[in-house]
PDB file of N, CA, C and O in Angstrom:
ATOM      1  N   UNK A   1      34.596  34.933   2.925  1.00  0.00           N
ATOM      2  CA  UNK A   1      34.950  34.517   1.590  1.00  0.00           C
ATOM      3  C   UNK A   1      35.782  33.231   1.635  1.00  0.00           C
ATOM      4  O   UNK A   1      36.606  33.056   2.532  1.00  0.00           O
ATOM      5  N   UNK A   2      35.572  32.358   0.695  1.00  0.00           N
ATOM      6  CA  UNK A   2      36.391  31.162   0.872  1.00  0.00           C
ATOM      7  C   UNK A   2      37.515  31.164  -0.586  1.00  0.00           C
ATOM      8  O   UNK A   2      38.403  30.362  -0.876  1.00  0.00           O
ATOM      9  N   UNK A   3      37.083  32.292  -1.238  1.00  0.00           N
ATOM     10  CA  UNK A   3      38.012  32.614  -2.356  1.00  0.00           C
ATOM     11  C   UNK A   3      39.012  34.035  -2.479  1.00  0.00           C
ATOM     12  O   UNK A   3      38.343  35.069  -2.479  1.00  0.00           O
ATOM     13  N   UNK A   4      40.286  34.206  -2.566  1.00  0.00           N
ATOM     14  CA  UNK A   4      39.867  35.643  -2.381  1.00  0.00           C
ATOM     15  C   UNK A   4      40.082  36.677  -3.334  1.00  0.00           C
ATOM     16  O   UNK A   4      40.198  37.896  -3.214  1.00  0.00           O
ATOM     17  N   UNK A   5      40.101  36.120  -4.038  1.00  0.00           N
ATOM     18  CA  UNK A   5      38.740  36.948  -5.286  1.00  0.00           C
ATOM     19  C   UNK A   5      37.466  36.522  -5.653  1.00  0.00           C
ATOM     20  O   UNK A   5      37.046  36.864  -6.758  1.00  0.00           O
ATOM     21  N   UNK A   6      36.712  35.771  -4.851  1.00  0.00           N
ATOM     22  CA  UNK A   6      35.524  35.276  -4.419  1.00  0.00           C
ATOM     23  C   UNK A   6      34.279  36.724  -5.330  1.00  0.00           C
ATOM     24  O   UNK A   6      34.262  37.882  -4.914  1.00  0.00           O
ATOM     25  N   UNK A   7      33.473  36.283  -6.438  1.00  0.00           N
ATOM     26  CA  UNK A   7      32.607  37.625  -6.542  1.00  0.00           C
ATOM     27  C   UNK A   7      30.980  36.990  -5.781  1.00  0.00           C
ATOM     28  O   UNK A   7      30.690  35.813  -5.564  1.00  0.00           O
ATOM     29  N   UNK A   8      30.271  38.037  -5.549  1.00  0.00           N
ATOM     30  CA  UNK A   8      28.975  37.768  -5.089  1.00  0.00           C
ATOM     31  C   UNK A   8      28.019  36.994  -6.023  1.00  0.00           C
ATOM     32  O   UNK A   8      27.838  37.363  -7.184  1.00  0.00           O
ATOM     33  N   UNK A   9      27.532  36.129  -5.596  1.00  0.00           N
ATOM     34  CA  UNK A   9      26.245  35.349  -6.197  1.00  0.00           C
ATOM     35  C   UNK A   9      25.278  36.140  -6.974  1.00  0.00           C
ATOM     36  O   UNK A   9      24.796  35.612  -7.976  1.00  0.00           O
ATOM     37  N   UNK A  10      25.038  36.964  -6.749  1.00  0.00           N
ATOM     38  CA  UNK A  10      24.402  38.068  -7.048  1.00  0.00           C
ATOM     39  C   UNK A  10      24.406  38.468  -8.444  1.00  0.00           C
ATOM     40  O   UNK A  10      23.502  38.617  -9.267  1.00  0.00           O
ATOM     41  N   UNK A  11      25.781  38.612  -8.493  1.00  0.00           N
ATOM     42  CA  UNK A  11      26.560  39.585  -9.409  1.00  0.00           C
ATOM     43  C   UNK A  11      26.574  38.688 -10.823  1.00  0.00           C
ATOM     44  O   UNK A  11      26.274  39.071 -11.954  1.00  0.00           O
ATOM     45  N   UNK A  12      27.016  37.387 -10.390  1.00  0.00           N
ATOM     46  CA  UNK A  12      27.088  35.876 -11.646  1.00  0.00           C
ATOM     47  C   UNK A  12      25.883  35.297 -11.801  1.00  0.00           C
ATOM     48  O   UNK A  12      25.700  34.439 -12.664  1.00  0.00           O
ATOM     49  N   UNK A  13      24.696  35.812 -10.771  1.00  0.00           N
ATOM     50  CA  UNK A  13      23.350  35.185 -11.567  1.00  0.00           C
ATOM     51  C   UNK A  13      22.774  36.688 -12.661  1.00  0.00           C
ATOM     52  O   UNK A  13      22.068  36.583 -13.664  1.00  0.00           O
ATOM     53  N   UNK A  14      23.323  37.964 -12.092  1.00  0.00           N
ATOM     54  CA  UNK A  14      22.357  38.604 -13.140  1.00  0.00           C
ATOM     55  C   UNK A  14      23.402  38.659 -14.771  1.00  0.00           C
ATOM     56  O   UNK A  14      22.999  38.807 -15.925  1.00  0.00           O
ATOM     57  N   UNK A  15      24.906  38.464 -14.219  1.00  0.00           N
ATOM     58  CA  UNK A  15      24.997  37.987 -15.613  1.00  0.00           C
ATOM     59  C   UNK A  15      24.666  36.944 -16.096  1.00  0.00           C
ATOM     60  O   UNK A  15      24.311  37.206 -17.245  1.00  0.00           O
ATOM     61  N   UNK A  16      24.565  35.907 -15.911  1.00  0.00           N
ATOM     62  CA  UNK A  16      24.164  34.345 -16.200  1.00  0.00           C
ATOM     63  C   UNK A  16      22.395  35.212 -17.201  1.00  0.00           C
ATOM     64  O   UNK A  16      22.150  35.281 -18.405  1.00  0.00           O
ATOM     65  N   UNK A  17      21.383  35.808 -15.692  1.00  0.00           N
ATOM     66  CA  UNK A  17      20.386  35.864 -16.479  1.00  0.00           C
ATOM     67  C   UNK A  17      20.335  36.480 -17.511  1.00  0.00           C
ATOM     68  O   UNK A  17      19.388  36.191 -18.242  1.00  0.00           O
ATOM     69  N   UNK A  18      21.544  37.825 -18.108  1.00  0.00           N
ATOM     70  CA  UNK A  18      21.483  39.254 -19.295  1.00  0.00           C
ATOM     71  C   UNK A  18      21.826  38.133 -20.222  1.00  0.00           C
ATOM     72  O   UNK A  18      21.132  38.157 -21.239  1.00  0.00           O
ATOM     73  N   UNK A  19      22.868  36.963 -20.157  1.00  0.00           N
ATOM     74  CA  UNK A  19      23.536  36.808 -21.054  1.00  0.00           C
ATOM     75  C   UNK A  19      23.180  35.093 -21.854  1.00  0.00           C
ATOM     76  O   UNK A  19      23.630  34.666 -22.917  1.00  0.00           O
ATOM     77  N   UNK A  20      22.390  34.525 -21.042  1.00  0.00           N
ATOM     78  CA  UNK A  20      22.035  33.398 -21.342  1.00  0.00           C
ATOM     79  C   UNK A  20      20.586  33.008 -21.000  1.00  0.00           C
ATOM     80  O   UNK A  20      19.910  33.765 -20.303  1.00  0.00           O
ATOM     81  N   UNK A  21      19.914  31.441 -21.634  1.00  0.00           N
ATOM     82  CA  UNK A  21      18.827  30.800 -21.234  1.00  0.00           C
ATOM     83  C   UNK A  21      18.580  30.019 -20.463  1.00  0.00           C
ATOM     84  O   UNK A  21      19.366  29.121 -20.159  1.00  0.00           O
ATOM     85  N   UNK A  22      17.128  30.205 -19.825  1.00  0.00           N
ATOM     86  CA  UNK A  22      17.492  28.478 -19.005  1.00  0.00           C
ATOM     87  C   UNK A  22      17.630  27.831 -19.564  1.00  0.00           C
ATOM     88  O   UNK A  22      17.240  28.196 -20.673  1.00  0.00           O
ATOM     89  N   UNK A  23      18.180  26.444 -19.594  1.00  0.00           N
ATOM     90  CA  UNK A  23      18.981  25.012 -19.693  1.00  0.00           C
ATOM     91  C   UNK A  23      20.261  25.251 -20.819  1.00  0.00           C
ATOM     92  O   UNK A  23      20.631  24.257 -21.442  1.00  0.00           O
ATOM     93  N   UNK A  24      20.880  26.456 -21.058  1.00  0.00           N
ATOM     94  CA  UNK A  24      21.911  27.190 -21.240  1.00  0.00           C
ATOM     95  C   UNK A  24      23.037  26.423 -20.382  1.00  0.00           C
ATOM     96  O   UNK A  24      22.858  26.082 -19.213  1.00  0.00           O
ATOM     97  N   UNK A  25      24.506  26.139 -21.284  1.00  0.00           N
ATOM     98  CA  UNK A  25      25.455  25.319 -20.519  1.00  0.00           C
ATOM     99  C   UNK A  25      26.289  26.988 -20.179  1.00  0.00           C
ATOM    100  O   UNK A  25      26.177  27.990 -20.884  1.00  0.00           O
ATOM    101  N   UNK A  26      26.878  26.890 -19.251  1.00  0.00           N
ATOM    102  CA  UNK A  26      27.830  28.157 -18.648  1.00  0.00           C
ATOM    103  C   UNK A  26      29.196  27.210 -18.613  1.00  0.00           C
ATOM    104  O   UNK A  26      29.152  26.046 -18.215  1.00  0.00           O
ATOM    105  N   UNK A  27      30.343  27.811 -19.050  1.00  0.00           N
ATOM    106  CA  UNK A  27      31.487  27.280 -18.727  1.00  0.00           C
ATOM    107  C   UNK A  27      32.288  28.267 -17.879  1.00  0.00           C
ATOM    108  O   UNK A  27      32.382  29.474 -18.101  1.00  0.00           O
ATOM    109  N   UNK A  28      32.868  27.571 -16.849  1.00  0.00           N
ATOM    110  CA  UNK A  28      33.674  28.409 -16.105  1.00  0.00           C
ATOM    111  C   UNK A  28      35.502  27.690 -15.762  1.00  0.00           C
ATOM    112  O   UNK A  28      35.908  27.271 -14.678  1.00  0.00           O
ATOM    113  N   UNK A  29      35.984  27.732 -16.576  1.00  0.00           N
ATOM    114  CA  UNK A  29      37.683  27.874 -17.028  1.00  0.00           C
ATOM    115  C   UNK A  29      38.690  27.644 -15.464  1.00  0.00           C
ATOM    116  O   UNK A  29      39.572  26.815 -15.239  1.00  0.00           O
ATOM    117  N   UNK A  30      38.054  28.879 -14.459  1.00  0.00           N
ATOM    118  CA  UNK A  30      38.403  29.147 -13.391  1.00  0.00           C
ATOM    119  C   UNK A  30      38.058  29.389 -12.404  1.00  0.00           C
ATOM    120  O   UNK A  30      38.155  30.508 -11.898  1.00  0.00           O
ATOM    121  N   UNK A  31      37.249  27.770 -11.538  1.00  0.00           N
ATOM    122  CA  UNK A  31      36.268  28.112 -11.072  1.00  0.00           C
ATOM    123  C   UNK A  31      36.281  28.392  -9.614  1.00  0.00           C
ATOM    124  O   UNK A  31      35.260  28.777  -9.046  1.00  0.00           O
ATOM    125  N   UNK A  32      37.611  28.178  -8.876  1.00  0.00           N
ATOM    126  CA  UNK A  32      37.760  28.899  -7.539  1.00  0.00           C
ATOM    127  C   UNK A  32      36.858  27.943  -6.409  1.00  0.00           C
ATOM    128  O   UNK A  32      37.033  26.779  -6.047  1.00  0.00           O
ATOM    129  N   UNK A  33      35.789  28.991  -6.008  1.00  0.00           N
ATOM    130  CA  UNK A  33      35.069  29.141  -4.836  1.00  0.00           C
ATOM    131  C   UNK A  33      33.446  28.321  -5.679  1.00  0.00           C
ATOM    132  O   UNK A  33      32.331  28.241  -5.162  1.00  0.00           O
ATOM    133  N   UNK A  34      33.792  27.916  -6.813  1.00  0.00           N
ATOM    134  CA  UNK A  34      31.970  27.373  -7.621  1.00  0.00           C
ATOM    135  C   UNK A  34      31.187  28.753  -7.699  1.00  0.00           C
ATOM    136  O   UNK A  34      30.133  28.479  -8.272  1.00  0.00           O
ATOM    137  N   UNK A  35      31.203  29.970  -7.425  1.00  0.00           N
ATOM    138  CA  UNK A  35      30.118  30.588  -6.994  1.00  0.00           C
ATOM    139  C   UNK A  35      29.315  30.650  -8.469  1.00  0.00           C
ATOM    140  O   UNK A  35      28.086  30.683  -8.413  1.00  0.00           O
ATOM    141  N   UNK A  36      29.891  30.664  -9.636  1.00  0.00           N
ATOM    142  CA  UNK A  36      29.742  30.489 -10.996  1.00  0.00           C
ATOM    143  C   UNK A  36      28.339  29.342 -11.656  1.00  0.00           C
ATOM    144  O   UNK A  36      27.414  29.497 -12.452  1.00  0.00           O
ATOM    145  N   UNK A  37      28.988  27.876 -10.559  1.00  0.00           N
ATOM    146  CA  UNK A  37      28.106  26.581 -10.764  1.00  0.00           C
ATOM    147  C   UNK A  37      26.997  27.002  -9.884  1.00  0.00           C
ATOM    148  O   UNK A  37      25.932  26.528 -10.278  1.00  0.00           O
ATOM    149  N   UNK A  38      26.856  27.944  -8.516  1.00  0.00           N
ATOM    150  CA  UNK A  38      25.782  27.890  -7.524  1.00  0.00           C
ATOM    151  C   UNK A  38      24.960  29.256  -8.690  1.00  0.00           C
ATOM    152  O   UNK A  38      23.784  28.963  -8.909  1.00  0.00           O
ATOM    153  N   UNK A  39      25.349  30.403  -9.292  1.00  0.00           N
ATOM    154  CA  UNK A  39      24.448  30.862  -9.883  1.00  0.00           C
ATOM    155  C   UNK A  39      23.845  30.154 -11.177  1.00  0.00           C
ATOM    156  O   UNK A  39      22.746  30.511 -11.601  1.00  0.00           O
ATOM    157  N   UNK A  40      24.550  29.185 -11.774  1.00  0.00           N
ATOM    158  CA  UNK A  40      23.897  28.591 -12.748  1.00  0.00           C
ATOM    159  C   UNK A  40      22.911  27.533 -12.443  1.00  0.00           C
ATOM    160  O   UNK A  40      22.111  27.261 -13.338  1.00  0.00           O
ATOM    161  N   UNK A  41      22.836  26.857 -11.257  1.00  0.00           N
ATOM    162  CA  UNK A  41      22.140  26.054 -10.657  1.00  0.00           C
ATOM    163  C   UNK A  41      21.046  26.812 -10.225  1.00  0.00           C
ATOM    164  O   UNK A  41      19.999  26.277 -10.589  1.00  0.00           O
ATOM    165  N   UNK A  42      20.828  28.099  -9.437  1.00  0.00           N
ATOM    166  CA  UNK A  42      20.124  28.884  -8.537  1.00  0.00           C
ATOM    167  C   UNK A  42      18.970  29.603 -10.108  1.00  0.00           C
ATOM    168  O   UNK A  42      17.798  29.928  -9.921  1.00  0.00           O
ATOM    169  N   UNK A  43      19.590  29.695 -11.361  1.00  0.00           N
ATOM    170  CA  UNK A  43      18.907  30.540 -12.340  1.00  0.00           C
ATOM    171  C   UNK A  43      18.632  28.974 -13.843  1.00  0.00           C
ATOM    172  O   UNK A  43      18.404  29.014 -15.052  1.00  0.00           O
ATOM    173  N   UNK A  44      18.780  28.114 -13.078  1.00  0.00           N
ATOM    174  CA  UNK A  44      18.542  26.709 -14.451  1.00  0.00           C
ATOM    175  C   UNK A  44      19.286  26.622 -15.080  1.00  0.00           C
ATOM    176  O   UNK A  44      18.860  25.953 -16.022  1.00  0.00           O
ATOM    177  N   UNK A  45      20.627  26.973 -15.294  1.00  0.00           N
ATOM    178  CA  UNK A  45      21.497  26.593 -16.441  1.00  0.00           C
ATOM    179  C   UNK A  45      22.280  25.389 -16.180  1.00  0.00           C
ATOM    180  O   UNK A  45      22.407  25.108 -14.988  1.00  0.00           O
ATOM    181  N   UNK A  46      22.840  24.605 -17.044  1.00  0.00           N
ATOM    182  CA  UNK A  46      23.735  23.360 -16.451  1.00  0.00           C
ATOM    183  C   UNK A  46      25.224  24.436 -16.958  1.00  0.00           C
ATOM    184  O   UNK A  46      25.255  25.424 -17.690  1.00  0.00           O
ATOM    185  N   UNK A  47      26.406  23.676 -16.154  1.00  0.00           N
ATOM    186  CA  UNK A  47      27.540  24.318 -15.938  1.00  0.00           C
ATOM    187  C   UNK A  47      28.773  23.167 -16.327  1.00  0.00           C
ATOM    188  O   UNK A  47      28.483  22.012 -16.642  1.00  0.00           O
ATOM    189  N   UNK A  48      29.892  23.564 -16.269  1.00  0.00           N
ATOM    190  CA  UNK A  48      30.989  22.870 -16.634  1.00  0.00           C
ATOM    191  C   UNK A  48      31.820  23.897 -16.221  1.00  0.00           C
ATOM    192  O   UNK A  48      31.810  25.003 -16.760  1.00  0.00           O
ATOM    193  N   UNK A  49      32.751  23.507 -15.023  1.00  0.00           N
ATOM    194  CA  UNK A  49      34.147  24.027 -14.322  1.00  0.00           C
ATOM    195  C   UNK A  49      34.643  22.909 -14.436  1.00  0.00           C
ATOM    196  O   UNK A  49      34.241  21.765 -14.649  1.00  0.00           O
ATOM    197  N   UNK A  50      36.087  23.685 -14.167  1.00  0.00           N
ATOM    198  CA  UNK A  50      37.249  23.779 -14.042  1.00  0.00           C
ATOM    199  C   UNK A  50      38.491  24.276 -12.696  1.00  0.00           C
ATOM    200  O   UNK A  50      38.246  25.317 -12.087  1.00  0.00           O
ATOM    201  N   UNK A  51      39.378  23.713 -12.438  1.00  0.00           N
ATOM    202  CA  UNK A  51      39.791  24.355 -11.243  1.00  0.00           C
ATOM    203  C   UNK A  51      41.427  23.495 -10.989  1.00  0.00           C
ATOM    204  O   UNK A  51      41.604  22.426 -10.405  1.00  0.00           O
ATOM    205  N   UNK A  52      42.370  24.305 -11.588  1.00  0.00           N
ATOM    206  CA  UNK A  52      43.578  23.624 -11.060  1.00  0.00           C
ATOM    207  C   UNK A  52      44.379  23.269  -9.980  1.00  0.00           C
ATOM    208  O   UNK A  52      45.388  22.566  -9.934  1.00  0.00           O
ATOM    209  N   UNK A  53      43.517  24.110  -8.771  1.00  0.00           N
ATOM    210  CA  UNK A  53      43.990  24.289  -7.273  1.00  0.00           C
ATOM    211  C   UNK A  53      42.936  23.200  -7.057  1.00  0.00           C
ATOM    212  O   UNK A  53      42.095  23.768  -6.361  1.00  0.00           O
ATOM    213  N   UNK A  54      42.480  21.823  -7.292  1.00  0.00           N
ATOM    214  CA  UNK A  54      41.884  20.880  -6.863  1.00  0.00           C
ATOM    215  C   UNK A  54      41.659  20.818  -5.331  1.00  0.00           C
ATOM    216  O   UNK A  54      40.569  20.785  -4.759  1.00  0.00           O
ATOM    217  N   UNK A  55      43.272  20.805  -4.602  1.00  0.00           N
ATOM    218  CA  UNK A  55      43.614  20.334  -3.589  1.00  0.00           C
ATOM    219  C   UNK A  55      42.660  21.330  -2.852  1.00  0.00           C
ATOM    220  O   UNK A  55      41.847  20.727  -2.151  1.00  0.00           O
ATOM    221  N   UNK A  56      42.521  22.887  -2.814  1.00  0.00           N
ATOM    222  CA  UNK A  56      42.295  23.781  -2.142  1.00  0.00           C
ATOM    223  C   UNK A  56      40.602  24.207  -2.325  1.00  0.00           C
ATOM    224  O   UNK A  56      40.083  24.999  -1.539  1.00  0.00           O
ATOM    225  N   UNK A  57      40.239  23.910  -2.857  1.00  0.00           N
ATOM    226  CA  UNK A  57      38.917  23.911  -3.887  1.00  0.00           C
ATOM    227  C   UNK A  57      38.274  22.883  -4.449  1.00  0.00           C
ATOM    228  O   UNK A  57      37.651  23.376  -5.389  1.00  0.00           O
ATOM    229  N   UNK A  58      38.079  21.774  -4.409  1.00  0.00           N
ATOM    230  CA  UNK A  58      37.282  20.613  -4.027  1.00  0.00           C
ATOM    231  C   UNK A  58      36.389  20.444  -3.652  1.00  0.00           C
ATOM    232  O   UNK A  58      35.304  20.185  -4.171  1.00  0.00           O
ATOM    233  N   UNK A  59      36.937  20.654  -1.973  1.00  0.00           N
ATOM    234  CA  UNK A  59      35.453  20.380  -1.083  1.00  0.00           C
ATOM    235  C   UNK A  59      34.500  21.813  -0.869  1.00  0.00           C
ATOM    236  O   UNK A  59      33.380  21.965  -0.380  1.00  0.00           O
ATOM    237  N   UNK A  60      35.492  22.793  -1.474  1.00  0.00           N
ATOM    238  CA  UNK A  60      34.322  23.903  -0.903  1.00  0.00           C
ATOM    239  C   UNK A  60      33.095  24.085  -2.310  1.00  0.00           C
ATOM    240  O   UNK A  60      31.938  24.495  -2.401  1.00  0.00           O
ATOM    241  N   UNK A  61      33.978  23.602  -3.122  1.00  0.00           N
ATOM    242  CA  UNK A  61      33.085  23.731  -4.423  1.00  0.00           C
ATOM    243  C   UNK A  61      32.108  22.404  -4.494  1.00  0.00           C
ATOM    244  O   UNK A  61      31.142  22.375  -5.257  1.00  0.00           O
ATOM    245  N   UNK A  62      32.471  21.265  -3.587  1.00  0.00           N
ATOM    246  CA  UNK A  62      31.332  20.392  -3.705  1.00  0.00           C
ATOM    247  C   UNK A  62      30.003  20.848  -3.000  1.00  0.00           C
ATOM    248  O   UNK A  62      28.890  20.724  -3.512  1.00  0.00           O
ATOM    249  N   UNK A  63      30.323  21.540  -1.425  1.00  0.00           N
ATOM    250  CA  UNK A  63      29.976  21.794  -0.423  1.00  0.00           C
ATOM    251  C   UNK A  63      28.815  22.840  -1.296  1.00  0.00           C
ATOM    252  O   UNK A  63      27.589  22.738  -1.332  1.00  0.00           O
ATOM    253  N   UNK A  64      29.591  23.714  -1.867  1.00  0.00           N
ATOM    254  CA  UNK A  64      28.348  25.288  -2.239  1.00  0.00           C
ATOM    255  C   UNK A  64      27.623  24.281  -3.240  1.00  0.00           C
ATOM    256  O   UNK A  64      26.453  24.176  -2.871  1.00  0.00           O
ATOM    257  N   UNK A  65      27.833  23.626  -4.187  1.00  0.00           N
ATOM    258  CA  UNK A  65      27.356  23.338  -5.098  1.00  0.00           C
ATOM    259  C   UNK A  65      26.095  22.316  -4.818  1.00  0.00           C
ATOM    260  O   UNK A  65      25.137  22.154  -5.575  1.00  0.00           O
ATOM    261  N   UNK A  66      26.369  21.512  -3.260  1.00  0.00           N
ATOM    262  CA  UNK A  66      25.412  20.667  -2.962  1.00  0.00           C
ATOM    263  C   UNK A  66      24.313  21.366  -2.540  1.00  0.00           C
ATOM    264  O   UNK A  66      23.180  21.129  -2.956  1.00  0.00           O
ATOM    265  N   UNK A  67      24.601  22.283  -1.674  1.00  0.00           N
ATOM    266  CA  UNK A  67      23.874  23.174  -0.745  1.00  0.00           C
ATOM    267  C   UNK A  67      23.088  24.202  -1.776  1.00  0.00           C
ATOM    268  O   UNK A  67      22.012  24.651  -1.382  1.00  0.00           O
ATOM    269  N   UNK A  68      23.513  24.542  -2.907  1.00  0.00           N
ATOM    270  CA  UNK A  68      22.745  25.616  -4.144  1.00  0.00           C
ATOM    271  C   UNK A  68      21.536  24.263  -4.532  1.00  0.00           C
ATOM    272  O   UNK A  68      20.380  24.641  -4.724  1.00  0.00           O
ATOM    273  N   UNK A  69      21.747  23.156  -4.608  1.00  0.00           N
ATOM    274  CA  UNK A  69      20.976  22.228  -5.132  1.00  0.00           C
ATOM    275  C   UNK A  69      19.801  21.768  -4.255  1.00  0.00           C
ATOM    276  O   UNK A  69      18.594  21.745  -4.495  1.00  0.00           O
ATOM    277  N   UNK A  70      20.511  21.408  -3.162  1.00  0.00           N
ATOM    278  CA  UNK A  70      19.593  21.167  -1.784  1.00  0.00           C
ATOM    279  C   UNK A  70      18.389  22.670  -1.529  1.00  0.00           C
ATOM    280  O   UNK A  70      17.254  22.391  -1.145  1.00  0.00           O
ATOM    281  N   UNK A  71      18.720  24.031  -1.749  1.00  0.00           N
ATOM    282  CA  UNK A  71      18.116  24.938  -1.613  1.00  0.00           C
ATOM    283  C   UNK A  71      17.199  25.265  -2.692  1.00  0.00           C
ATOM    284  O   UNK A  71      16.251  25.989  -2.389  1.00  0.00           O
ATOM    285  N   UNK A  72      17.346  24.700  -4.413  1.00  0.00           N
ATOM    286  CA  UNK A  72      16.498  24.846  -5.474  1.00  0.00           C
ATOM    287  C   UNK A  72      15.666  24.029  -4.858  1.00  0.00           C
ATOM    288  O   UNK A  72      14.935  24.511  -3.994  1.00  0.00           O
ATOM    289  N   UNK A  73      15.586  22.493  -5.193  1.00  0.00           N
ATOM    290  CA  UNK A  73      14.903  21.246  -4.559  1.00  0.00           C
ATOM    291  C   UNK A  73      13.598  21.678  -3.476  1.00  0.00           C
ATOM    292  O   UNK A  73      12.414  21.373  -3.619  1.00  0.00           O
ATOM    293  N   UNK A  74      14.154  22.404  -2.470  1.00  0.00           N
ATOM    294  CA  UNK A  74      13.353  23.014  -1.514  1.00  0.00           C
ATOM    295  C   UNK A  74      12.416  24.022  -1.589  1.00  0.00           C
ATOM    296  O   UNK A  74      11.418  24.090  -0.871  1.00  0.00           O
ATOM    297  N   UNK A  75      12.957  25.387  -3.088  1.00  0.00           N
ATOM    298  CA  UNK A  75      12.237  26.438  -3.322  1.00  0.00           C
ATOM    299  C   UNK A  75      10.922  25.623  -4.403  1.00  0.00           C
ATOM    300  O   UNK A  75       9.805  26.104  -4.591  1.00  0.00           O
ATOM    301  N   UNK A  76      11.433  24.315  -4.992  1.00  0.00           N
ATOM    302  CA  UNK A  76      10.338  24.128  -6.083  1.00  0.00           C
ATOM    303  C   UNK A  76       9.948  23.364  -5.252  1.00  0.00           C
ATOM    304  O   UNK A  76       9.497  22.483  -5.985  1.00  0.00           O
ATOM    305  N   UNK A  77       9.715  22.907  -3.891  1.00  0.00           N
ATOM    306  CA  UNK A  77       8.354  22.008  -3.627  1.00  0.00           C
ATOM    307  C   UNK A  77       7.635  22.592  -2.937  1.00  0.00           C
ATOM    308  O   UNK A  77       6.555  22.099  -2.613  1.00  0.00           O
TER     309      UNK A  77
END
């Protein structure tokens, strides 16, 4: 876990899918570890976080968020 209240991918795409559409914006207030932006990316929604621990959460949230993108890119060709 790189958060540690980190929840599973899993868990934020099947809410993402009960509760919204694709190209549906998701806002996430408190976004930690991104895992929030990697299920909205992984299920089509665009996203908007947030994150006051910048310093600590930055690069890991660039890192998942590149790598959720790099892995769609790959499933649609």
């Amino acid at each position: 876990l790189e958060h540690r209240t980190q929840k599973p991918v899993k868990l934020l795409s099947d809410l993402l899918k009960n509760s919204t559409k694709k190209g549906d914006t998701v806002l996430d207030p408190f976004m930690g570890s991104g895992t929030t932006a990697v299920a909205a990316i992984q299920n089509d929604r665009d996203y908007i976080g947030f994150e006051i621990d910048e310093d600590n959460y930055r690069s890991v949230i660039e890192r998942r968020i590149s790598e959720a993108k790099r892995q769609v890119n790959a499933n649609a060709n």
